[in-house]
N, C-alpha and C positions, 0 to 999 in steps of 0.2 A: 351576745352569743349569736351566731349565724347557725339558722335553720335551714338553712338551705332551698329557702323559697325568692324564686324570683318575679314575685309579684308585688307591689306596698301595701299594706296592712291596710282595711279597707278603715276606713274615715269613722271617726266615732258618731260623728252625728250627720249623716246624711241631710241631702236635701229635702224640703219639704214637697208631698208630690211624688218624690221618687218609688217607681213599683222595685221590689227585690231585683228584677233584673237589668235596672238600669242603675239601681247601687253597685251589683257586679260588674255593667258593662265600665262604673267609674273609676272600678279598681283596680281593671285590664287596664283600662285606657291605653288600646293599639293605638300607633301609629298614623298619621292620616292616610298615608298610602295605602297601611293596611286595611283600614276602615274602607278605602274604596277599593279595591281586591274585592272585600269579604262582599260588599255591594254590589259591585257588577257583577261578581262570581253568582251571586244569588239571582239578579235578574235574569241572565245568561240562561240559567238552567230553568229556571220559571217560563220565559221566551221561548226555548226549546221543548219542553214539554207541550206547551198549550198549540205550538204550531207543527205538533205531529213529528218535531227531528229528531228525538230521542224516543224510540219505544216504550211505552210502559209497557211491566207487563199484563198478561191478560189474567184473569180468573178459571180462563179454562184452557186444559190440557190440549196437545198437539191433536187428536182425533177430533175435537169438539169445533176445534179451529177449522181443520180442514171440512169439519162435515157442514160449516155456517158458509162455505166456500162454493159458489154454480160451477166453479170451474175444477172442482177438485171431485166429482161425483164417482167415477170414476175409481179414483185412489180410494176412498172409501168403502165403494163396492167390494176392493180388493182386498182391502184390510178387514172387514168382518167375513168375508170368504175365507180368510187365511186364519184366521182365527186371532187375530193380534191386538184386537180394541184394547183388551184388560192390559196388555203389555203397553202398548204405548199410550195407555191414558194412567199408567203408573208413575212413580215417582221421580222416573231418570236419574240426571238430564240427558236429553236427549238431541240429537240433531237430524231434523228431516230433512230430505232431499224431496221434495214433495211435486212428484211431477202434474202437470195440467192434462185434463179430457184431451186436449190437441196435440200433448207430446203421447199420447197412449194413444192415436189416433194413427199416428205415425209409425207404429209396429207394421208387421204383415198381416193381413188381413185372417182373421179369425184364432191371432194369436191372443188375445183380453179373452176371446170367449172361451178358449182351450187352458188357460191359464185358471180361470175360476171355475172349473169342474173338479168334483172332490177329490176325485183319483190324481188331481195334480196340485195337488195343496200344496204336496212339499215344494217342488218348483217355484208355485206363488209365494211360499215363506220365504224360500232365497232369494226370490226375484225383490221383494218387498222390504227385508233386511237389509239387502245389500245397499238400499237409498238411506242405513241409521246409522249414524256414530253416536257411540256411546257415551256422549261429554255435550255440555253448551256450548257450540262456537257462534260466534257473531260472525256477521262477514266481514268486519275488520281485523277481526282475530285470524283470518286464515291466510293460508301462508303455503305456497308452492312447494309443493310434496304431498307426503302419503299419510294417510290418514285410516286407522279400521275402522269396518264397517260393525256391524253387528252379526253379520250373515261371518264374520271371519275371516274376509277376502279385503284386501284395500283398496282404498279408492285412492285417484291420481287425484288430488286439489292442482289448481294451478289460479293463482292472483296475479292480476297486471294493471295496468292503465284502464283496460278494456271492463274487467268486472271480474266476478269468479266462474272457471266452469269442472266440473267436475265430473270425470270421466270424458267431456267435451261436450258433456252437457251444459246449456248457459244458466248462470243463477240469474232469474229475470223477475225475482222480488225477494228482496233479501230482509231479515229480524222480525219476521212476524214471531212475539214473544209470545208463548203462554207457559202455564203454571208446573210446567214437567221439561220446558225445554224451550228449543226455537226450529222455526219453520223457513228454508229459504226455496221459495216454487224453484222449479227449472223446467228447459220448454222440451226434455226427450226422456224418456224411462232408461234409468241404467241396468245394464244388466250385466250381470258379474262372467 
């Protein structure tokens, strides 16, 4: 009677020595190509983790990130002025556009300071909003087009040879993973 299993019935008397999982791996018995596949595929991804090319992710959320960040000071100021820490250290996922103290630098002068006075909150929440999409992208996942923001307005992505920039903004460090999303710096504040 065919059961419809295509594996061989494992061996009645095992080797001596052998732990359960190398009784199972005798009963697989892959291929040796596959066996080296499943080998290098496993070193590969052990190599890439330990030397930093694959992102783990973090334990903490996109505000917690940027606030461990000298050069993100700035955006932080902005974000508990605007009132948005509980939102974006919630569940997402999220996608920041997280710009540097030297792209807020780069506005006109005494526009950060007019921006984070109360009376112009709402501004700062759109100004703020507009650098979230409401999804995890990686930067290999992005893809030349439009993308929403959170603020409602779209942002332009554009991918090439070059890197990503977004609104013409350059993404100048891209997968910084944590636990609600991911973080890609860029070196100019968008503004919708």
């Amino acid at each position: 009677m065919n059961t419809g299993r295509t594996l061989r019935e494992p061996e009645r008397n095992p080797r001596r020595g052998d732990t359960p999982l190398i009784a199972i791996a005798r009963v697989y018995d892959p291929s040796p190509s596959l066996q080296i596949y499943i080998l290098l595929r496993s070193l590969l991804v052990a190599l890439a983790l330990s030397a930093g090319l694959v992102p783990a992710a973090s334990a903490k959320n996109l505000v917690e990130i940027a606030a461990g960040s000298p050069d993100h000071t700035t955006l932080v100021a902005a974000v508990k002025a605007a009132g948005l820490v509980e939102t974006l250290s919630g569940p997402g996922p999220f996608t920041l556009f997280a710009p540097t103290d030297a792209a807020f630098k780069k506005l006109p002068a005494g526009t950060v300071e007019s921006l984070l006075k109360p009376e112009n909150k709402a501004k700062l929440v759109a100004v703020l909003t507009y650098h979230v999409v409401p999804a995890k992208v990686m930067a290999a996942a992005v893809k030349t087009g439009e993308a929403p923001s959170v603020n409602g307005k779209k942002l332009n992505l554009k991918a090439d040879g070059k890197g990503v920039t977004v609104n013409g903004a350059k993404v100048t460090a891209a997968d910084l993973v944590g636990s609600n999303g991911v973080i890609h710096v860029v070196d100019t504040v968008i503004l919708p």
